[in-house]
Structures are given as C-alpha cells and as structure tokens.
C-alpha positions as CSV (number, residue, x, y, z in Angstrom):
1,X,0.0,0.0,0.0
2,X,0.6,3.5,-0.9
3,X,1.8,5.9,2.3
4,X,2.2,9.8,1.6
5,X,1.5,12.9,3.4
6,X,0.5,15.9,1.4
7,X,2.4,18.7,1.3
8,X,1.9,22.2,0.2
9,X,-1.7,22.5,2.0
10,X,-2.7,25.5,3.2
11,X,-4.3,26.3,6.8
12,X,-1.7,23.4,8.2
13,X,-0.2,24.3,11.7
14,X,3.2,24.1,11.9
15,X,4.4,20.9,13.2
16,X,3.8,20.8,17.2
17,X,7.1,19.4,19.4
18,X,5.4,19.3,22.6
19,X,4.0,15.5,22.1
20,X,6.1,13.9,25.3
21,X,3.7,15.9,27.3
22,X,0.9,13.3,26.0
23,X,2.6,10.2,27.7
24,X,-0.5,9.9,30.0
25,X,-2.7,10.8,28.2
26,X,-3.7,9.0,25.0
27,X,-7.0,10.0,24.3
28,X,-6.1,13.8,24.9
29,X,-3.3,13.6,22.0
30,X,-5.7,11.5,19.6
31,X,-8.0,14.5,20.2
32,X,-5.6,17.2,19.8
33,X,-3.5,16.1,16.9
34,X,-5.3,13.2,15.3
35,X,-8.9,15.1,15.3
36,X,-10.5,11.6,16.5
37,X,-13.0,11.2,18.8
38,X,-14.2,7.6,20.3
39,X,-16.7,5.8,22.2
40,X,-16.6,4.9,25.6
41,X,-15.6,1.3,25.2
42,X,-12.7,2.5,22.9
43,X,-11.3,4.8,25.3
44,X,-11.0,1.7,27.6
45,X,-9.1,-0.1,25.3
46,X,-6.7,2.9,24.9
47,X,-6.3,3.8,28.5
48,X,-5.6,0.3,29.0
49,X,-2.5,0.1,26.6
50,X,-1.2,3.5,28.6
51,X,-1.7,1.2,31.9
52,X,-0.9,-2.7,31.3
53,X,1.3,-4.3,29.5
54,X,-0.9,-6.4,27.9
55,X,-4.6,-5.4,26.7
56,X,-7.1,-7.9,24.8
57,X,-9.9,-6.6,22.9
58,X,-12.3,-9.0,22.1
59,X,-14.7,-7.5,19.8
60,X,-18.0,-7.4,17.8
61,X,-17.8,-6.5,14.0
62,X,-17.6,-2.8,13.2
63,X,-16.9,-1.4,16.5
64,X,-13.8,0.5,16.0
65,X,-10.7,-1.3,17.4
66,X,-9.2,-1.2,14.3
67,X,-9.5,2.9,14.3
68,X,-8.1,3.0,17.3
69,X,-5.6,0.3,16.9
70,X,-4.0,2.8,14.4
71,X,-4.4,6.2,16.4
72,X,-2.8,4.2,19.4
73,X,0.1,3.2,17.5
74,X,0.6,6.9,16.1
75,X,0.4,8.2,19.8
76,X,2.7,5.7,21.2
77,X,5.2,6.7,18.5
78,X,4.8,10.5,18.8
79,X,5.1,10.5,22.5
80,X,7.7,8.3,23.7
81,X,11.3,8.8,22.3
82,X,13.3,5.9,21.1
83,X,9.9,4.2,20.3
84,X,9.0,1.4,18.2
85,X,5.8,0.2,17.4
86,X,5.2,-3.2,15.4
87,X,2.1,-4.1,13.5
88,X,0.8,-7.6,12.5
89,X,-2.2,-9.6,11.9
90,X,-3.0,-12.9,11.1
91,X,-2.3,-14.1,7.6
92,X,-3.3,-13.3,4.9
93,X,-1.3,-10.3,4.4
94,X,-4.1,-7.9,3.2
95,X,-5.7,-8.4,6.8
96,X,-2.6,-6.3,7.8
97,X,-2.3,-4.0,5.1
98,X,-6.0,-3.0,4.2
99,X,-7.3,-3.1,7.3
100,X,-4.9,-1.9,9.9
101,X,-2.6,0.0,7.5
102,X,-5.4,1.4,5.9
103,X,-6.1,3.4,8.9
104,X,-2.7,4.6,9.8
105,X,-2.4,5.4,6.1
106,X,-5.4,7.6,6.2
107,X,-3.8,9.5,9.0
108,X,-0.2,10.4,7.1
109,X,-3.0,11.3,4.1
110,X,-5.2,13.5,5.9
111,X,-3.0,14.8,8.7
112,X,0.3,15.4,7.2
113,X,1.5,18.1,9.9
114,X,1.9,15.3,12.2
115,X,4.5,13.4,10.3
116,X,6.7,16.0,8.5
117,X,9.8,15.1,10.7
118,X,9.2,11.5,9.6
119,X,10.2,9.0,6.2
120,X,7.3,7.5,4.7
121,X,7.8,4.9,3.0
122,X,5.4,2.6,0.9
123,X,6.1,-0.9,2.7
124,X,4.5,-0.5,6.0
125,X,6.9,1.6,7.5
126,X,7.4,5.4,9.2
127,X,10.8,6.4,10.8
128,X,11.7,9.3,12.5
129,X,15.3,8.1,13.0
130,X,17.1,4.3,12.9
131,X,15.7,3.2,15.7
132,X,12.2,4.7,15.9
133,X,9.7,3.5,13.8
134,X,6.1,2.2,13.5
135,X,6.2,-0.5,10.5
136,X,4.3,-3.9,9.8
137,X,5.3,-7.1,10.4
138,X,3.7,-10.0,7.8
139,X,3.3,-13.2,9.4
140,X,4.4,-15.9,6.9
141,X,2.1,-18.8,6.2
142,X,4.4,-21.0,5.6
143,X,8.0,-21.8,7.0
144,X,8.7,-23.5,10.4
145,X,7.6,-22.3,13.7
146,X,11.1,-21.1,14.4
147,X,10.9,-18.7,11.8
148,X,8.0,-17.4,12.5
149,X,8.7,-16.6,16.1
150,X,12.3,-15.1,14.9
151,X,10.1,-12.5,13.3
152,X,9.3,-11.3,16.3
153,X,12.4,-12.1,18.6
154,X,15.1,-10.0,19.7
155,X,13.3,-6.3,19.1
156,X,14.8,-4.1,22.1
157,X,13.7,-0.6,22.5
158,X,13.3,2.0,25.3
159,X,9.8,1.9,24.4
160,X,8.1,-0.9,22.3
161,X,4.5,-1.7,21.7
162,X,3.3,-5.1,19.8
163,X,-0.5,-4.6,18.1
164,X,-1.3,-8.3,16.6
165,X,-4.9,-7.6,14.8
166,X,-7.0,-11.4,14.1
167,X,-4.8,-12.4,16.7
168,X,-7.5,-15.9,17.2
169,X,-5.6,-16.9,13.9
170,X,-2.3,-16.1,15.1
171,X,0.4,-18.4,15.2
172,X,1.0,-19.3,18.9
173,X,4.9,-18.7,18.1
174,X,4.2,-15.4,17.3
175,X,3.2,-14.9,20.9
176,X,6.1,-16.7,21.9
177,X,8.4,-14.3,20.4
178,X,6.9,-10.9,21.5
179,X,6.5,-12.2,25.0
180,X,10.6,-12.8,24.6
181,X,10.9,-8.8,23.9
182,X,8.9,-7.9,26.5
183,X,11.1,-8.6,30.0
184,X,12.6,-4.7,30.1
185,X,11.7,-1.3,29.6
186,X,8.7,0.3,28.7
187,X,6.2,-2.6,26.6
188,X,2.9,-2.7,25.5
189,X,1.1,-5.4,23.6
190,X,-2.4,-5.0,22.2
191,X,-4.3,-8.2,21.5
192,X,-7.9,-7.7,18.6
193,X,-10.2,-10.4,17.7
194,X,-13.4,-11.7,17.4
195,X,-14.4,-14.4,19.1
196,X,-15.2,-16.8,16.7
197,X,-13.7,-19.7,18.1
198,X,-12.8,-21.2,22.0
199,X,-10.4,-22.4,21.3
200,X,-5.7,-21.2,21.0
201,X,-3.2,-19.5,22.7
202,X,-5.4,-16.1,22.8
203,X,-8.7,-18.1,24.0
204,X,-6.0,-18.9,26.8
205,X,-5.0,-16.0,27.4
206,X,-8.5,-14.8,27.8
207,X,-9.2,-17.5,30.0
208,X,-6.4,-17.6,32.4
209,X,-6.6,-13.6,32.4
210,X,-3.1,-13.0,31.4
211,X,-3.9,-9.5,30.0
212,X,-6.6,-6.6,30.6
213,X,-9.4,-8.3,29.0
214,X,-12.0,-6.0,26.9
215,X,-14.9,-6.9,25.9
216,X,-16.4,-4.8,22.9
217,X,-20.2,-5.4,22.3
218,X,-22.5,-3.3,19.5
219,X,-24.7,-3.7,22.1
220,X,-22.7,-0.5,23.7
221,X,-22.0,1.0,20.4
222,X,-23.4,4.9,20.4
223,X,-25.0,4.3,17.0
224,X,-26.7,1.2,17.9
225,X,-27.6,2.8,21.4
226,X,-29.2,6.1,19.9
227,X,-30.5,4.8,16.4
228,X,-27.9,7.6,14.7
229,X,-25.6,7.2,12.7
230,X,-23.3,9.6,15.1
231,X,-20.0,7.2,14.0
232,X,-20.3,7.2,10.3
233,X,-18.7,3.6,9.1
234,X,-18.8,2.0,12.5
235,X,-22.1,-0.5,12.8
236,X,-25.3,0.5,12.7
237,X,-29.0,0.1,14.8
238,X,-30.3,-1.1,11.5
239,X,-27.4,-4.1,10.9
240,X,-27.8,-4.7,14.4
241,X,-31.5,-5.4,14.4
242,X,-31.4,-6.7,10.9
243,X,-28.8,-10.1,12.2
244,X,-31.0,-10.1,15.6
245,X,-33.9,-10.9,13.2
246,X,-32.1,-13.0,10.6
247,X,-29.4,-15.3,13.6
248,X,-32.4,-15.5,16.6
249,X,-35.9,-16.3,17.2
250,X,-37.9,-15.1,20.0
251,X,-38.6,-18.5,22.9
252,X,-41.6,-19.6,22.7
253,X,-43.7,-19.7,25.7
254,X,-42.8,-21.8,28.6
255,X,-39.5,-22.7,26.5
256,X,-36.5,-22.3,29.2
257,X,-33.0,-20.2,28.5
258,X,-30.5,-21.9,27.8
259,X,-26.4,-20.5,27.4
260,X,-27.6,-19.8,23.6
261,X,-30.3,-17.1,24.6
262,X,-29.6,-13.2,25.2
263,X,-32.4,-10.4,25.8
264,X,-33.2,-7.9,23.8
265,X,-32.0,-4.8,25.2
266,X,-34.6,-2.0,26.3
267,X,-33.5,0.4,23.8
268,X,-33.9,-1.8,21.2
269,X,-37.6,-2.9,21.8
270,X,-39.9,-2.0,18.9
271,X,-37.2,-1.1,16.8
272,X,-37.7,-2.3,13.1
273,X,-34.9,-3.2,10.0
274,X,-35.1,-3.8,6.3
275,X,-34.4,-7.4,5.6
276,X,-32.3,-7.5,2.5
277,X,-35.4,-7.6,0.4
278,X,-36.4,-4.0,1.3
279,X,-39.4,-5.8,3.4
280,X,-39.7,-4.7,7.4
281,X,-39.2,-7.4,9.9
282,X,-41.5,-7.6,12.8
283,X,-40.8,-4.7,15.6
284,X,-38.6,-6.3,18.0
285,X,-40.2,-8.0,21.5
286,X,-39.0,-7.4,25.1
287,X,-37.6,-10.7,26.5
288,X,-35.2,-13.5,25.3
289,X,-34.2,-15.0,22.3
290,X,-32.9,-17.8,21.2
291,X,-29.6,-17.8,18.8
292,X,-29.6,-20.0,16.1
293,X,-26.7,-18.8,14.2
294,X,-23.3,-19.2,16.4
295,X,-21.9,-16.0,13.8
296,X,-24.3,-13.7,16.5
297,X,-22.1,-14.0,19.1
298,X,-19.3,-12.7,18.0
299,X,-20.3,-10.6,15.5
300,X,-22.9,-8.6,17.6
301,X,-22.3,-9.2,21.2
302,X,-18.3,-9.8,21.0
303,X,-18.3,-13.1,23.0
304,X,-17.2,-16.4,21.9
305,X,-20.2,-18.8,20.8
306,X,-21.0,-21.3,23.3
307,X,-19.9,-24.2,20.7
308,X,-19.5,-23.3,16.8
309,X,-22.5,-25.1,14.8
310,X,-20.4,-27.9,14.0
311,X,-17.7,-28.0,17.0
312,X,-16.9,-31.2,18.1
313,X,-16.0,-30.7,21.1
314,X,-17.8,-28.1,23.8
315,X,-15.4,-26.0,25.6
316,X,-18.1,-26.4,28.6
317,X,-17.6,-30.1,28.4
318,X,-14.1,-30.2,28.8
319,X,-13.5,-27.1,31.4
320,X,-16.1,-29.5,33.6
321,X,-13.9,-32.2,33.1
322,X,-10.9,-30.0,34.5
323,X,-12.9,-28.8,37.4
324,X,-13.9,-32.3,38.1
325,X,-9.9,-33.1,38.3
326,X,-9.0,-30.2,40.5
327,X,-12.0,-31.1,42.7
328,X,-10.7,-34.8,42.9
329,X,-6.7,-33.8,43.0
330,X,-7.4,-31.4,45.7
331,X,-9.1,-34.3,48.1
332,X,-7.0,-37.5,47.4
333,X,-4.1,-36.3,45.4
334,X,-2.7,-37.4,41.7
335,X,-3.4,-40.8,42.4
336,X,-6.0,-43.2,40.2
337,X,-9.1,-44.2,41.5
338,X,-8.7,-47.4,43.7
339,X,-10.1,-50.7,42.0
340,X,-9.7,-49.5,38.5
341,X,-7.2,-50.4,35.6
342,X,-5.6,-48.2,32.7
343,X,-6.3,-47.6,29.3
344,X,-3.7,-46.2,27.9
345,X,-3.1,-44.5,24.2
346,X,0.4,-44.3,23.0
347,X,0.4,-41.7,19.7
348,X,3.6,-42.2,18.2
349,X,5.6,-38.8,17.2
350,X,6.4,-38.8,13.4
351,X,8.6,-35.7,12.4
352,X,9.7,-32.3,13.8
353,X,8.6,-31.0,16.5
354,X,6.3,-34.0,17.1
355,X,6.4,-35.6,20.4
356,X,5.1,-39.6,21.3
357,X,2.3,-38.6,24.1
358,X,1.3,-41.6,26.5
359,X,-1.8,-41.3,27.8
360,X,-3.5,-43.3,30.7
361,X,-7.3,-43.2,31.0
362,X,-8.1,-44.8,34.8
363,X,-11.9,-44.8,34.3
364,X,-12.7,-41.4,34.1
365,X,-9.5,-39.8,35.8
366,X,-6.8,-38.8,33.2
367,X,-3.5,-38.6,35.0
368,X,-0.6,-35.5,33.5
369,X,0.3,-36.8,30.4
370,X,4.1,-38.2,29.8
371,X,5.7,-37.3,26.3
372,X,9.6,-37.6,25.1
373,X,10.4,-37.1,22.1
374,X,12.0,-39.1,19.2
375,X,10.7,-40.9,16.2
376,X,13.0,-44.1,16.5
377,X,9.9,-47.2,16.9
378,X,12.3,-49.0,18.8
379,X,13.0,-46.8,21.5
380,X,9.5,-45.2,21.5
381,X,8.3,-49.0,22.5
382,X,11.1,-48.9,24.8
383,X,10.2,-45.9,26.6
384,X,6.6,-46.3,26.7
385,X,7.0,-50.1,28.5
386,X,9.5,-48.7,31.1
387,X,6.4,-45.9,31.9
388,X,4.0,-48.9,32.1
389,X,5.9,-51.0,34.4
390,X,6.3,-47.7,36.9
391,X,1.8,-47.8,37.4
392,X,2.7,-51.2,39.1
393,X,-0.3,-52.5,37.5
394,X,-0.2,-56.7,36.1
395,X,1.3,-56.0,32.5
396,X,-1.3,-58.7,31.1
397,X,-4.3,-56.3,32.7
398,X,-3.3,-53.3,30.3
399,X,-4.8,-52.1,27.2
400,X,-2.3,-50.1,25.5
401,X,-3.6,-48.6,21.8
402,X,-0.9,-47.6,19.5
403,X,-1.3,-45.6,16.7
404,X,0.0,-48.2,14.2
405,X,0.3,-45.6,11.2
406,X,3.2,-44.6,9.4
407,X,6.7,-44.6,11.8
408,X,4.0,-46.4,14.6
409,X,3.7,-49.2,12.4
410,X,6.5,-51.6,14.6
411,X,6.0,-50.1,18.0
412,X,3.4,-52.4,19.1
413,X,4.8,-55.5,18.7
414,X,7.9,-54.6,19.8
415,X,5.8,-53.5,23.2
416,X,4.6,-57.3,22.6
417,X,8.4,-58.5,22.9
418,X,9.6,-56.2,26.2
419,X,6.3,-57.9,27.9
420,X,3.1,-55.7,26.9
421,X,0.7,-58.3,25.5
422,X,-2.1,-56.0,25.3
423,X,-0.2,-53.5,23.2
424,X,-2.2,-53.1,20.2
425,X,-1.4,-51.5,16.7
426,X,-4.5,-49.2,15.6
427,X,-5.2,-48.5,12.3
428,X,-6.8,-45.5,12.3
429,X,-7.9,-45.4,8.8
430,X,-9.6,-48.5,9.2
431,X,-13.2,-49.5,9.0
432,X,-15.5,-48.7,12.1
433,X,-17.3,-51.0,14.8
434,X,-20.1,-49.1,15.3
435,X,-22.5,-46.3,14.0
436,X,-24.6,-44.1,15.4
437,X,-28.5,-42.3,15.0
438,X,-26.6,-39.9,12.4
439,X,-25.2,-42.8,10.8
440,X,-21.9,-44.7,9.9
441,X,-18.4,-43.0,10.3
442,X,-16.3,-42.6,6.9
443,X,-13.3,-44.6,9.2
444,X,-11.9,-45.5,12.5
445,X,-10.7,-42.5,13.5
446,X,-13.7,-40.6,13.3
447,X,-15.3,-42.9,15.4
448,X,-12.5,-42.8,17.9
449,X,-12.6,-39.3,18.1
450,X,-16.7,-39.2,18.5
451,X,-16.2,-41.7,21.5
452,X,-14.1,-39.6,22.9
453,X,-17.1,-36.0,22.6
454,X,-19.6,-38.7,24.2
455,X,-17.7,-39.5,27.2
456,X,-16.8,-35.6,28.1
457,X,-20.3,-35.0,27.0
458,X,-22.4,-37.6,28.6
459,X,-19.9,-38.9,31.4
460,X,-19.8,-36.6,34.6
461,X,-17.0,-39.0,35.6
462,X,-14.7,-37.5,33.6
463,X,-11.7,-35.9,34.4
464,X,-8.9,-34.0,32.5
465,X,-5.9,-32.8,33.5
466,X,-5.5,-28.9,33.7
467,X,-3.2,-28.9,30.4
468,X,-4.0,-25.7,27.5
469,X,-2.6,-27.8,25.1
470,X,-4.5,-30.8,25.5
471,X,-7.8,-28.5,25.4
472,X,-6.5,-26.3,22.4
473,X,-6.5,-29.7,20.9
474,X,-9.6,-31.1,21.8
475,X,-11.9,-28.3,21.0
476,X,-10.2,-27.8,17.3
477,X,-11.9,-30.5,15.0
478,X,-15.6,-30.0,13.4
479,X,-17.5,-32.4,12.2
480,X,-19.7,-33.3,9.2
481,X,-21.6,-35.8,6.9
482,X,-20.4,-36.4,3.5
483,X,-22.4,-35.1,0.5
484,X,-22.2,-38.1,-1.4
485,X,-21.6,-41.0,1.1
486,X,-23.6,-39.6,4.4
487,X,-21.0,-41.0,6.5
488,X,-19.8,-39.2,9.6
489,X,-16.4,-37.4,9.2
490,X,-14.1,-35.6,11.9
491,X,-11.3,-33.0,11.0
492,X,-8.1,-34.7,9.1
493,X,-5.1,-34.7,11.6
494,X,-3.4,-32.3,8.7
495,X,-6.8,-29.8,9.0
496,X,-5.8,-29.5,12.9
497,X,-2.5,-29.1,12.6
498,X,-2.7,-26.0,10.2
499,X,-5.5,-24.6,12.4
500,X,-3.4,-25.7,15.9
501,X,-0.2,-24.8,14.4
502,X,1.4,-28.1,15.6
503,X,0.4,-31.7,15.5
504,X,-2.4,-32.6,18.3
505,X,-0.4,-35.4,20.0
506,X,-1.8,-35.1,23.4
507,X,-5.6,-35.3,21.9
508,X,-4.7,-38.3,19.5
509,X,-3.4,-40.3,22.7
510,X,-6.9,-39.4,24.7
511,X,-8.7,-40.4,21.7
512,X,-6.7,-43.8,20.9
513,X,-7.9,-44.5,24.8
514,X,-11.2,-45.4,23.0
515,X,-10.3,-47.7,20.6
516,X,-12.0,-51.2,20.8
517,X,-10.7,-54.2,22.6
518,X,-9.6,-56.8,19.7
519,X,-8.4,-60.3,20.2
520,X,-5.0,-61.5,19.7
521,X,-6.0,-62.3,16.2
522,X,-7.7,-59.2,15.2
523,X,-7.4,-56.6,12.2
524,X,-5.9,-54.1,15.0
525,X,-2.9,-56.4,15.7
C-alpha cells in the first residue's frame, strides 16, 4: 500500500514538538493532533495500553478497534522517544495492510503536519530516525515455527508496543516471540479479535486472564444505542437489528433459557430493519431470544459462541472435566481411583517437533500426560514399556492402543516383545465397529474421536488434567456428513495441525484411549 503525506496545503499548523507531554494521556493527543473522537468502550481499550502491559480486545464486527488500533500506534510513536511500534495480523497479508494499515495510512493522508519530521515509506513503514519506527510485520504462512517466532524475537527498544490484529488466527509462536521482547523497559502489547472460536493460545490468554481483557459489544456501540448514525462507518442500529432478526428467534412460551439465549436490550424494543429484500421485519419484542446462528455472538455481542454449529467438542464439556480433576486432585491427590485399571493411548511422534504422548485413561481420571520425544519405533516402544511398568499395574491387565500408522507401524509388537501383551497396533484409517443415530463414520478415526465427545459430553466421571494444550486440541476438530456417502467425518489430523499450528499429540493419545478391545488375532494387531 501506498503511504504519503500531502504537502503544500494550506491552513496546516506548523508541526507541534510538545508531544512527550501526551505520555499519559492517550485520548487527549488523539483529540488534539489526530482530530478523533471515540466511544466509551474505545477509550478503555486505549487507556488500557497506557496502563498494562498487555490489553485484549475481544470485539463485535464494526466497533472501531481497528481505528483506534491505528491512532494508538501513532500516539505511542509520537510520544515516547526511542519508540517502536510493530504491527501484525494474522495471515493473509491484506488483513494487515487494508485493514490496519489502511487506517494509519489515512492519517499520514489527511493529517500530514503530524508526520513531516518522519520518512514514509510505501512498505508498511514510518521512521523518525534508525531506531524509531512504526512498521508492519507480515506473518508468513508457511515456513517453520522457528521462523516465524524469529520474526518477532530479539526487538529491544526503550519503548516498544506489539498490536497483533485477528490475533485468534495467530500463530502461537508469534506470541512466543513478542513475550521474549517484553522482559525490560517500557512494553505494551495489544491483542484484537473476534471471538469466533474457544479455542488457541489467545482463548488462553482470555481464560487464564493473562492481560486486561476488553470486551467490545455493538450492544454498547453509540449508533446502535441512539439509532444515529453519530459514527459514520462503524455499525449501525439497523445491521444490528437486521442479524438479531435474521441469527435468533424469539422462545416460545414456557421454553426455558439456555447459554444460547440473550435479551433484547430495552433500547432496542420495537425497533424495526429492512431485511435485505427491502421488506420490514416484525418490531422487535421485550424478552429472550434464542440464537440460532453461532456467527451472532461474536459478531454482535463480542463473545465467543457457546460451541460453533459444527464443534466437536464443547469448551463447557471439557472445562467440567478440569474442574472435576482439580476437585478430585485437591481431596485425594494425583493418584487413580482405587479398583480400576488403565487404558492407555500411546500416539507415536512422526517428524519435527512432534512428540510420542502416553496417555493413561483410569476410568474417568486422566493422569498428567508423559511425552519424550523421538521418532525411532524401537526406543518409543522402549520408553513407553518402562512408563508402564512404573503404574505397578499386572502387565497382562493393560490395554495399551498404538497408533499403528506410518513410523507407529513396529511399536506395538515390539511392546509385545519387552512384555506388553495388550499392546495393540490401531489402524486409524480403518473401517469402524459401530455407527450411530446420524449414521456410519467414513473410518476409525472418526469414530475414535466421537467416543471420545460422548464420554466428556455424557460422562460426569470424567476428568482431565489442567493442560491448554490438550484442550487447544480437543476443541479444534468440526464435524460433518459427506455429500455423497452420508458418513460421519471428523477433521483430518493435517486440518488441525494447520489450524493448531502443531500436531495434536496429546488429543490423538486421549482419543486412541477409546479404541476397541480386539483379540490377539484381530485386524488391530
């Protein structure tokens, strides 16, 4: 994209020196110098990035974070010497450019007094002097994790300030490497999204509260409040009634809320929108409604959907399951339940940064997992059989399921060998055992994997282990029915590692936990 400030125009002030004085105050400079003005909810975010080091919007569509992602950066810049500011968003690189640089591009256009000490320069980039700067950093979709988090390793500054915009799609790496530049000085990182999904390193960060979280709703938006359109370009009453209508229905009477309802805000009673075929829906009713599309969540009230239309997995299902272990570890320790015997699932690492993950299932209590890593089959075998004889457990009483694909194909019966008879080579790509009341699954693994949502579903015996890596994993793969076959399908492994970023080790051993019990004989062996 294009950067350049005008010059020549006439009425400009003459360039103002006094921006230090602005260090504490944000929204006074943005007001001053950048002729902006913003809502209430924006003015948290940007008093936030002046007082915590790390501030997480998590927004509905078209509230502004964006606009004032881009004055925030120009203030930090202006008002701290020695400052650098870095921009990124997810990939593809046009979320970066268009969006965020479009903004702070608009500024140099339309303001160009504020940057006539500065080089501006057509890639992302404005300098003041070698080592202060506000540029864009492009996230590379492909490449090793390494590089990725090398893009963002080693910046040191007086004064630095990450913004990461679609950061639910970023790279967990990416994190990895600002969190590296942050240890000294004066840093600031500012975390955008919406909610679509429960699910990554920012869902965690949400979660365990490691940041100033802000939540951004159109339900507090000023145009949607007052019906006017007092923010031109930000979203409207009328969009905002409009997806009400289009992604919820009203409960009927005597039909019960449930974590899928909302009520329809006072203001917003009677209010009517034009659906898109110029026809008025119904004025709006007091009381609750029911949302039927998961997109209304995030895109109107800023919060993550209770479970995406076809999730597999329920984030409520498996934060009860973590409860349930912290109940039971609190009251009789990381021990198994007494008069119960493993089911272990042993997924075997296959290149990279893949690790074998060993899994023990003890009825419903999941221990910490144990991983190593290492693709040789012989010493994967090894290592797993010297865990196995530490549970002091009768080797013939264990169930051990090996993911017998690929580099896993040998490590079975070499278990066999070093005393595991029950060690059993799964083929995951094999046909299924069972179906169910939506029909048959296309293979084995899908069926696995669906045993695996029924037990954290239905079971309120189970118990996982308080691991954000295991849960990342769990709540990545959808689900679906083919068009031409109808069978039940689950995620490909190579679909969850580009959405995890990693291979999901620690899920595939939970989920190989629930393979079936074959004979000696079988077509698992």
């Amino acid at each position: 994209m294009q950067l350049r400030a005008r010059r020549g125009d006439k009425g400009i002030a003459p360039y103002i020196r006094g921006y230090t004085t602005y260090q504490n105050d944000p929204i006074g400079f943005c007001q001053d110098h950048l002729k902006s003005t913003f809502t209430d909810e924006i003015k948290k975010v940007i008093e936030s990035v002046r007082d915590n080091p790390v501030t997480i919007a998590v927004s509905a569509n078209g509230v502004g974070k964006s606009f004032a992602a881009a004055r925030t950066a120009v203030w930090f810049y202006k008002a701290f010497p020695q400052s650098q500011v870095y921009t990124s968003a997810a990939p593809p690189e046009k979320n970066l450019k268009k969006i965020l640089w479009g903004q702070i591009g608009s500024l140099v256009h339309d303001l160009p007094f504020v940057f006539t000490e500065d080089k501006i320069n057509e890639d992302m980039n404005i300098q003041r002097e070698s080592k202060s700067f506000i540029t864009g950093v492009i996230i590379p979709s492909s490449g090793t994790p390494e590089q990725r988090e090398a893009k963002f390793s080693g910046r040191h500054a007086p004064y630095l300030f990450f913004i990461v915009d679609e950061a639910d799609a970023v790279p967990p790496e990416v994190f990895k490497g600002i969190e590296s530049c942050m240890s000294g000085g004066h840093a600031r990182l500012l975390i955008m999204f919406n909610p679509r999904a429960d699910r990554g390193v920012v869902a965690n960060m949400v979660k365990n509260k490691q940041g100033h979280v802000i939540h951004l709703s159109a339900f507090d938006h000023p145009n949607v409040l007052t019906g006017k359109d007092l923010i031109p370009g930000a979203v409207t009453r009328q969009k905002t009634v409009e997806r009400i209508n289009e992604m919820s229905d009203a409960l009927a009477p005597g039909e019960k809320r449930s974590i899928e309802c909302f009520e329809v805000p006072n203001f917003l009673v009677d209010s009517v929108a034009i659906d898109k075929a110029g026809k008025p829906y119904p004025p709006l009713s007091p009381g609750w409604r029911h949302v039927r599309n998961p997109e209304f969540f995030y895109k109107v009230l800023g919060i993550y959907p209770p479970q995406s239309e076809t999730q597999l997995i329920s984030r409520a299902w498996t934060d009860a399951a973590v409860s349930r272990w912290t109940s039971y570890v609190a009251r009789y320790g990381e021990v198994p339940p007494p008069t119960t015997l493993p089911v272990l699932g042993l997924d075997v690492a296959d290149m990279g940064a893949d690790k074998n993950k060993l899994l023990q299932r003890w009825g419903g209590w999941v221990p910490r997992l144990r991983g190593w890593g290492g693709v040789d089959p012989d010493m994967t075998a090894i290592k797993a059989v010297e865990i196995i004889k530490e549970l002091n457990v009768p080797l013939h009483a264990i169930n051990v399921f090996v993911d017998g694909t690929g580099v896993g194909a040998g490590v079975a019966p070499r278990m066999n060998r070093l005393g595991i008879p029950n060690a059993t080579r799964v083929m995951v790509a094999s046909s299924p055992t069972y179906k169910t009341e939506m029909g048959e699954f296309y293979q084995l693994r899908d069926q696995l994997w669906w045993s695996a949502m029924l037990w954290l579903k239905n079971d309120p015996g189970a118990m996982l282990p308080p691991n954000d890596e295991l849960i990342d994993e769990l709540l990545a793969p959808t689900y679906w029915t083919g068009e031409r076959d109808g069978k039940l399908r689950v995620s490909s492994k190579e679909t969850m590692i580009e959405s995890l970023g990693r291979s999901p080790d620690s899920a595939e051993a939970l989920v190989l936990s629930f393979a079936p019990a074959m004979p000696v004989a079988g077509a698992f062996r």
